[in-house]
C-alpha positions in Angstrom: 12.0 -11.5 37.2 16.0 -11.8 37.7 15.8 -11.4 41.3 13.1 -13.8 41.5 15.0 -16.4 39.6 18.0 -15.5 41.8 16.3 -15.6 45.4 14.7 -18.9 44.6 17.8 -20.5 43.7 19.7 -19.3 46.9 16.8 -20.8 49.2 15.9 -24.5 47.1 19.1 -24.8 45.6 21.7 -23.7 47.6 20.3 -23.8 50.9 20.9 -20.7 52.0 18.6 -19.0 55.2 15.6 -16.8 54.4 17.4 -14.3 57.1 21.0 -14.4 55.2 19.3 -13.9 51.6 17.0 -11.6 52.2 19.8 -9.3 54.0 22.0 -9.9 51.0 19.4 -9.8 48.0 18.6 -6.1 50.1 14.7 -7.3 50.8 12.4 -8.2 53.5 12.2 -12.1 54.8 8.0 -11.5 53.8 9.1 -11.0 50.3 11.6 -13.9 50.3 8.8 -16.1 51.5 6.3 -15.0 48.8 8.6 -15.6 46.0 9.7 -19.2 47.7 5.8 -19.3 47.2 5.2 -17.6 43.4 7.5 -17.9 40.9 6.7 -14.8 39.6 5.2 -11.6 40.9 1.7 -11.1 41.2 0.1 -7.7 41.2 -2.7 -8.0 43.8 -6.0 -5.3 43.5 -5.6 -2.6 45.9 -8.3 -1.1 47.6 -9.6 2.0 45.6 -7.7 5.2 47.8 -10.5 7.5 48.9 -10.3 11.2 46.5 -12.0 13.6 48.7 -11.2 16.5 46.6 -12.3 14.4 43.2 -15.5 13.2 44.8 -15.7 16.9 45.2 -15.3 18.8 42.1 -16.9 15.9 40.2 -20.9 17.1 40.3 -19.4 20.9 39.5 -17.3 19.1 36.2 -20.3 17.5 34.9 -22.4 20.5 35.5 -20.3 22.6 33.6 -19.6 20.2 30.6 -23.3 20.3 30.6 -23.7 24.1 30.0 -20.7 24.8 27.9 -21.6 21.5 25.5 -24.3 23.2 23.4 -21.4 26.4 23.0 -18.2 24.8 21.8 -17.3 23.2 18.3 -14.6 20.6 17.4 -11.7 23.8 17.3 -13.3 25.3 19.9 -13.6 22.4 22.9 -13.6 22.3 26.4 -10.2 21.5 27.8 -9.0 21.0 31.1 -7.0 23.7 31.8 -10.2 25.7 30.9 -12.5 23.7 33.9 -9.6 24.2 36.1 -9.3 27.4 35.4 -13.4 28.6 35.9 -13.2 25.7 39.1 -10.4 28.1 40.4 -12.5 31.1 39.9 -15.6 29.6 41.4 -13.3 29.3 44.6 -12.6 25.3 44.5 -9.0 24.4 45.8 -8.1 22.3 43.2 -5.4 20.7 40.9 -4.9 20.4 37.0 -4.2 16.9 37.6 -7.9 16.1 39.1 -9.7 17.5 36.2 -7.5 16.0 33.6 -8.1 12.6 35.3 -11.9 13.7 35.3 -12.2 14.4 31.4 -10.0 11.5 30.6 -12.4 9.3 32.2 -15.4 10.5 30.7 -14.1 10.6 27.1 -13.3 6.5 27.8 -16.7 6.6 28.8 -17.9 8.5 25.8 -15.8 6.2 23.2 -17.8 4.3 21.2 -17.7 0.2 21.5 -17.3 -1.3 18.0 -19.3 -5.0 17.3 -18.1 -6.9 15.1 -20.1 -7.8 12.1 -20.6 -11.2 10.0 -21.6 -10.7 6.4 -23.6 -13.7 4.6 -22.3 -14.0 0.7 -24.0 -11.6 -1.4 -25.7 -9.9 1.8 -23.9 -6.6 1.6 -21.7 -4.1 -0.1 -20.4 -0.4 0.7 -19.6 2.5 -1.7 -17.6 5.8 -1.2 -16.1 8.5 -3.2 -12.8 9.4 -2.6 -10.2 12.1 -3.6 -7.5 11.4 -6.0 -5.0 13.5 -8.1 -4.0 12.6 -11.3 -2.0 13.8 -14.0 -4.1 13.8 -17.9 -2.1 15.4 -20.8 0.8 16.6 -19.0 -1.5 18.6 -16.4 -1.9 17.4 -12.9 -5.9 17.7 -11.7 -8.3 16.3 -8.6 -10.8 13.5 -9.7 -12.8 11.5 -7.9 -13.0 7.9 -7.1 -15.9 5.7 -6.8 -15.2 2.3 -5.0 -18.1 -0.3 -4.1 -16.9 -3.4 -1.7 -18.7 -6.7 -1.5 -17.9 -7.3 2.2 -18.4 -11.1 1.9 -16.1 -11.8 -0.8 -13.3 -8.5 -0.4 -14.1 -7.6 -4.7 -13.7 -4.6 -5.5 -15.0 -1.9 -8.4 -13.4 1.1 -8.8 -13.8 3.8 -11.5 -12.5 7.4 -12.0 -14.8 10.9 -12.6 -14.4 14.3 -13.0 -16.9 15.3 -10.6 -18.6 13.4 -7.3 -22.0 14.7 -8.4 -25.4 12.1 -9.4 -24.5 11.6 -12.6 -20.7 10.0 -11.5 -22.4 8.2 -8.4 -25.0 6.6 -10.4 -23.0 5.6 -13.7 -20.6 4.2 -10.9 -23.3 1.5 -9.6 -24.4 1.0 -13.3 -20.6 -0.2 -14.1 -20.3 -2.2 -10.8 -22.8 -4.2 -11.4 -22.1 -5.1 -15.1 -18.4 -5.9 -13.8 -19.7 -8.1 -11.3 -22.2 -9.6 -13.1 -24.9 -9.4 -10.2 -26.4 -6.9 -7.7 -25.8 -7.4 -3.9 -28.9 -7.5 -1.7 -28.1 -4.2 0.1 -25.8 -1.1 -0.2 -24.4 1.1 2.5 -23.7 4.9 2.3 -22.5 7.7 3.4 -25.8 10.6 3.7 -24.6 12.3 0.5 -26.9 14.5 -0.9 -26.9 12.1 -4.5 -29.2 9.7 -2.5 -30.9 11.8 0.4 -32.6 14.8 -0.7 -33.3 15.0 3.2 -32.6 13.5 6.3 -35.8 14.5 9.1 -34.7 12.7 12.7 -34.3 9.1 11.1 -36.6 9.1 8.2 -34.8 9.4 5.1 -35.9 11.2 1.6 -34.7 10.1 -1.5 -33.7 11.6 -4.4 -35.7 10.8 -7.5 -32.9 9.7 -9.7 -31.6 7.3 -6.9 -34.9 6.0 -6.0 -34.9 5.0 -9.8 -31.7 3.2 -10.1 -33.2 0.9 -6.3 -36.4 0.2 -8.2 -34.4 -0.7 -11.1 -31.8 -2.8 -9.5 -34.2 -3.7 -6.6 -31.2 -3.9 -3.8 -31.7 -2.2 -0.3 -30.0 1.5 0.3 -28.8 1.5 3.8 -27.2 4.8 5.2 -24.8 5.1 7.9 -25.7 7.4 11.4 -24.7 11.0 10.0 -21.0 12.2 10.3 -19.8 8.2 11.6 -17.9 7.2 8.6 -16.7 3.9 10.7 -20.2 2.7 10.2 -19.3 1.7 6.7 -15.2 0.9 7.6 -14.9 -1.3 5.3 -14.9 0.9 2.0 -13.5 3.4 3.5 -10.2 1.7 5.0 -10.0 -0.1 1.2 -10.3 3.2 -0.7 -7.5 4.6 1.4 -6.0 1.3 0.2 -6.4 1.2 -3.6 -5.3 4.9 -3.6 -2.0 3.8 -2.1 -1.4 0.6 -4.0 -2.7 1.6 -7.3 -2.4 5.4 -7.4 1.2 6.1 -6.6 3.0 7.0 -8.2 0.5 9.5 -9.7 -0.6 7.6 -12.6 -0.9 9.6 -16.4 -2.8 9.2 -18.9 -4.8 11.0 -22.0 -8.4 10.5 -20.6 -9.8 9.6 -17.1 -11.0 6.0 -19.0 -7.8 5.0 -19.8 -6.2 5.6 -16.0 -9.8 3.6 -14.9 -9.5 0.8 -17.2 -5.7 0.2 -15.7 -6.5 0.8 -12.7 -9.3 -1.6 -12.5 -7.1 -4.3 -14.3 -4.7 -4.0 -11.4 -7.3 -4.2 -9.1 -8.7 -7.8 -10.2 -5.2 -8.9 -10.9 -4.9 -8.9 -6.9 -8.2 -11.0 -6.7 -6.0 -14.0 -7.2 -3.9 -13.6 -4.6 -4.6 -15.3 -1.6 -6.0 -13.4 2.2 -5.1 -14.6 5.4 -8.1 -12.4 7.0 -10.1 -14.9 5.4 -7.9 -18.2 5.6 -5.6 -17.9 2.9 -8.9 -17.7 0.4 -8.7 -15.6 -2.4 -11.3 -13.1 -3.5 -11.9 -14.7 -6.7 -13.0 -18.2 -4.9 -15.1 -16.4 -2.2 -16.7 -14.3 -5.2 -17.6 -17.5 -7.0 -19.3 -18.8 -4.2 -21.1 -14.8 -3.4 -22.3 -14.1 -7.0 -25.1 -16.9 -7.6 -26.3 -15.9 -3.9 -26.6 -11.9 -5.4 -29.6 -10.6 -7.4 -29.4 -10.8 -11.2 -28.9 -8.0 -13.3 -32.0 -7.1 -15.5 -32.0 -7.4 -18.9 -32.6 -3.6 -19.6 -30.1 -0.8 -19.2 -30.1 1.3 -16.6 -29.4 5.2 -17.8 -27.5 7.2 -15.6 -27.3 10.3 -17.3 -30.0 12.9 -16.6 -31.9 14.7 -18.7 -33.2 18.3 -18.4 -35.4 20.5 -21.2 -33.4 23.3 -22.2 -33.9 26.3 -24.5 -31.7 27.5 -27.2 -30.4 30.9 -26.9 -30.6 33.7 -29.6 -26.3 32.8 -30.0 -27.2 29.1 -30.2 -25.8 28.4 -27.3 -27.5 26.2 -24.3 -27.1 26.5 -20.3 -26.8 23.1 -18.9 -25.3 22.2 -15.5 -23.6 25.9 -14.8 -21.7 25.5 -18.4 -22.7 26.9 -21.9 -22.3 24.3 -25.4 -23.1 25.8 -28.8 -25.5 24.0 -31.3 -25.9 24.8 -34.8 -27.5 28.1 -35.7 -31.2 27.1 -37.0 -31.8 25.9 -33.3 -31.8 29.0 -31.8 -35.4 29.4 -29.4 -36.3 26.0 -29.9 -36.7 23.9 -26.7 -34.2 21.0 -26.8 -33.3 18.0 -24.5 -29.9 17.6 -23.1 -28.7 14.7 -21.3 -26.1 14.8 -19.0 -23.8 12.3 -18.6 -20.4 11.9 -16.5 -18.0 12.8 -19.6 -20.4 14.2 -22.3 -23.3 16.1 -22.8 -25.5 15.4 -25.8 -28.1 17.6 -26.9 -31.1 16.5 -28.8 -33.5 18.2 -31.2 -35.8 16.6 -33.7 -33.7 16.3 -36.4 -29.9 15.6 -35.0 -27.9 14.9 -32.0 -25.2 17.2 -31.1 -22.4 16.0 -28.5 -19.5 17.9 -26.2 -17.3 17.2 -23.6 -18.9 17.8 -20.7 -17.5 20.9 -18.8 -17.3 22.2 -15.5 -19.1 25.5 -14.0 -18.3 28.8 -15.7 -17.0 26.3 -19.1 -18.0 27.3 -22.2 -17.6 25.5 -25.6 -18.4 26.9 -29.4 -18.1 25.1 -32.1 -18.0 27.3 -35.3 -19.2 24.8 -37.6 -22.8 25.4 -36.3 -22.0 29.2 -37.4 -21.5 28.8 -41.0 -24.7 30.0 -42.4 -24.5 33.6 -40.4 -20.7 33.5 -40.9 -21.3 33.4 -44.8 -23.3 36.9 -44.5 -21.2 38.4 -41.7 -17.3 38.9 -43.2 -16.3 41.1 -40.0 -17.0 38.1 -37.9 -15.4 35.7 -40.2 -11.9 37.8 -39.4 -12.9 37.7 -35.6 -13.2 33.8 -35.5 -11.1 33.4 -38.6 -8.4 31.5 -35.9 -10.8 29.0 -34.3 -12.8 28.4 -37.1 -10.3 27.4 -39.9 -8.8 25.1 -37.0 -12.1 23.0 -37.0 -12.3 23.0 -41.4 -8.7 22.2 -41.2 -7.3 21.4 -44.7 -7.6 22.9 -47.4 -9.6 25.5 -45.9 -6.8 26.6 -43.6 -4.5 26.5 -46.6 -7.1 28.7 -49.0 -7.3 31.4 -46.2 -3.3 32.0 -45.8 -3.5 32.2 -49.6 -6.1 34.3 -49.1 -4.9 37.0 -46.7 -1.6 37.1 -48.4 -2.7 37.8 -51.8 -5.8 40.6 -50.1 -5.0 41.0 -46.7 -7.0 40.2 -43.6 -10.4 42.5 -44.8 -10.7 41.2 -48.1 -10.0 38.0 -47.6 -12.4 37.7 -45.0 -15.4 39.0 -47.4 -13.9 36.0 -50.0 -13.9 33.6 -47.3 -17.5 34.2 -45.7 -18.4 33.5 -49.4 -16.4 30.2 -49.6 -18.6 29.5 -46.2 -21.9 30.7 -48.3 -20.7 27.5 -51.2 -20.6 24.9 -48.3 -23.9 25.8 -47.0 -25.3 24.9 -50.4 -22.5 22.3 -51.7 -21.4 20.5 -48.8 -18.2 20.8 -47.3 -16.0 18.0 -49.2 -17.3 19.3 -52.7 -16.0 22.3 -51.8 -12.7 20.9 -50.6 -12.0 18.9 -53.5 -13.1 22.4 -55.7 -10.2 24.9 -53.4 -7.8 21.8 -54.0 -8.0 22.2 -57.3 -7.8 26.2 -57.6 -4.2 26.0 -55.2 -2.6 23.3 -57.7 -3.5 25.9 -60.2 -2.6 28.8 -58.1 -5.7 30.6 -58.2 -7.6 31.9 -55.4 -10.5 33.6 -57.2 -14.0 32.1 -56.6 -15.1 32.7 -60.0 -13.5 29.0 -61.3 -14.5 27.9 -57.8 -18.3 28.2 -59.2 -17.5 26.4 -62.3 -16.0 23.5 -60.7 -19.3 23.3 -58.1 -21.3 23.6 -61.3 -20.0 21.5 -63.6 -21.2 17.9 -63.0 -19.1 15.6 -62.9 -18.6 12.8 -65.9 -20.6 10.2 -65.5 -18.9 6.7 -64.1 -19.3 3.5 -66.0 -19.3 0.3 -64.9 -17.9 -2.5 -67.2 -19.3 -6.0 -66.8 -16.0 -8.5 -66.3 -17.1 -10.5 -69.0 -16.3 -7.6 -71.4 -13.4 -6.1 -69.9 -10.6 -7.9 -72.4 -12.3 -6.9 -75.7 -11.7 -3.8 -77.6 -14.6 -2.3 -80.0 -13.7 0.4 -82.5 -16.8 0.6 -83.7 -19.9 -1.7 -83.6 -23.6 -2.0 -83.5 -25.8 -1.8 -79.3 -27.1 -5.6 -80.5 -22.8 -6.9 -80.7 -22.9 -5.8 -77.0 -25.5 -7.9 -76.3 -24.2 -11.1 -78.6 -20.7 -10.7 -76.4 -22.8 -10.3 -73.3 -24.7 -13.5 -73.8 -21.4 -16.2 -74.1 -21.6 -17.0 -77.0 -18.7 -18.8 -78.7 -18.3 -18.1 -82.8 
């Protein structure tokens, strides 16, 4: 563009010859003329160079692309140096250069054109899992993100689970919606194997459970073309984005809720703030205008977790979800229900409700309350669990078995203890407290005054009306407790 400038000024400004500049500006008098023409340079089209040697090779490429398509995987793709290489051996004199320009063009070709799409307020949302690391009582762990987008408005939903299994991915929708108040018209996903139980050309199957929640909810499921995650871009470019801006640095926390809830806070903080992809609006004014153009959320609750028939083992133990939770003893063959949800698993029988943290495959969790009644005729199991189970009595029990074993030793004081376990079975566990409180202040650990203070009843509690609380009575007749109860003034 300098020499442009410069040629143009020696010829209309200073008056100089076309011969004389273009011998000093080192250039031909054509190109002097075109530029006293054009003020800048114009690249004209060429005519396309004939490529007798492309036009050659070209039908061999494609026929060997062809063949070696159904052969190769994404690690294991055809290259050019490969076609040049069997082109070489098949006797064609040819370069790298040719094939490389070959394959380029056919992967433009190949390269999928992107439309873009208007979405209508309330029309449309997207949801995704995504991979996160956090850090919960000191220890850092992988959870699992689940985000839903309302594309019109840019809101956003985003809660934390352990697992990326049914349970998560439905209690995830149950929460969005009661966040947002309302249900969009239709949902986009990925193929995951929560809402397809199977995919058959383009006919989809759905799982029962999910089927449930879109009869419930009545929205449309829509699913993106298998392994094309752009299909559904917009969830998946703001997950990437609310890990980044809300996840870093690793956030901490006693319990996955507690990161969620802050998380979540931070999340509609930023709904205030305005977009300039959607002229300077915020996502709080477009959502006002999106949610009475959504479907209304039913007046019922939907239940997310599942629940399966399970039966109690001979240990009292039950199998749910690859994991093992104890429940107490007198349930053992009975056939109980167990529903699973994303943090706990509560088991049912006819009579109580039994609840544990929900573990992972392989977990197993006992609780040796539910133990007692074979613990109280089994004192060699007592001193087996004697650690675990005194740290779920916890005070005084834990303080009566120290006593215990240093005054008898381990043996003896287990056979004293399993009896101990024997009186809560048939007195409850704090009148049994209060009754091992009262042997330690007197220093005693025999279970002889044990079973006189469970069987002595207690002193009956009396009541005294207000209106008799100021006198004093040294002696007097049942009918002067009725004269002083009455009011009356002498």
């Amino acid at each position: 563009m300098d020499q442009v400038h410069v040629i143009r000024h020696k010829v209309l400004v200073e008056g100089l010859a076309v011969r004389r500049v273009a011998r000093e500006m080192g250039v031909s008098r054509n190109t002097v003329r075109k530029y006293l023409s054009q003020s800048e340079p114009v690249r004209k089209a060429g005519h396309r160079r004939p490529r007798p040697v492309f036009e050659k090779v070209a039908p061999r490429l494609a026929e060997l692309i062809q063949a070696w398509r159904e052969r190769t995987t994404a690690k294991q793709r055809i290259t050019a140096s490969r076609l040049h290489r069997e082109l070489r051996r098949e006797g064609f004199d040819v370069g790298l250069t040719v094939v490389q320009d070959y394959l380029r063009e056919q992967r433009r070709r190949a390269t999928e054109t992107f439309v873009p799409l208007i979405y209508g307020p309330g029309e449309c949302a997207q949801v995704d899992f995504f991979e996160v690391t956090v850090e919960l009582t000191g220890c850092r762990q992988k959870a699992w993100m689940f985000v839903m987008r309302l594309m019109y408005s840019g809101r956003d939903f985003a809660w934390l689970y352990r697992w990326a299994d049914q349970v998560s991915f439905l209690d995830g929708h149950v929460r969005a919606f009661e966040h947002f108040g309302a249900v969009p018209h239709r949902i986009i996903y990925d193929n995951l194997k929560a809402a397809v139980r199977r995919l058959v050309l383009a006919k989809r199957e759905l799982t029962d459970r999910f089927q449930a929640l879109v009869s419930h909810y009545l929205f449309e499921p829509s699913f993106a073309r298998p392994y094309t995650g752009h299909d559904k871009g917009g969830v998946e470019a703001r997950g990437k984005g609310i890990r980044l801006a809300h996840l870093v640095p690793i956030p901490r926390g006693e319990e996955l809720e507690e990161i969620s809830r802050a998380m979540l806070a931070e999340i509609d903080a930023r709904t205030q703030e305005p977009n300039r992809s959607r002229q300077g609006k915020t996502s709080a004014e477009l959502f006002a205008n999106e949610k009475p153009k959504m479907l209304p959320l039913l007046g019922s609750h939907f239940q997310a977790a599942r629940t399966v028939s399970v039966t109690v083992s001979s240990s009292a133990l039950v199998h749910v979800c690859g994991a093992k939770y104890s429940v107490p003893s007198h349930w053992k063959g009975l056939s109980v229900l167990a529903q699973v949800g994303p943090a706990e698993v509560c088991i049912q029988s006819r009579e109580q409700t039994v609840t544990h943290e929900r573990l992972g495959f392989g977990g197993k969790v006992v609780c040796y309350r539910h133990y007692l009644a074979e613990l109280a005729r089994k004192p060699q199991a007592v001193r087996q669990v004697a650690s675990r189970l005194i740290g779920e009595l916890g005070a005084p029990f834990d303080e009566f078995w120290r006593l215990l074993v240093d005054t008898h030793g381990p043996r003896q004081a287990a056979r004293v203890f399993a009896q101990v376990l024997a009186a809560v079975c048939e007195h409850g566990e704090s009148s049994v407290a209060r009754g091992l409180r009262g042997l330690m202040d007197l220093g005693r650990s025999d279970l002889v005054a044990l079973g006189r203070a469970l069987h002595t009843p207690a002193a009956p509690t009396v009541t005294v009306p207000a209106s008799l609380a100021h006198h004093r009575i040294e002696q007097a007749r049942a009918a002067d407790f009725d004269y002083l109860l009455s009011g009356s003034d002498r």
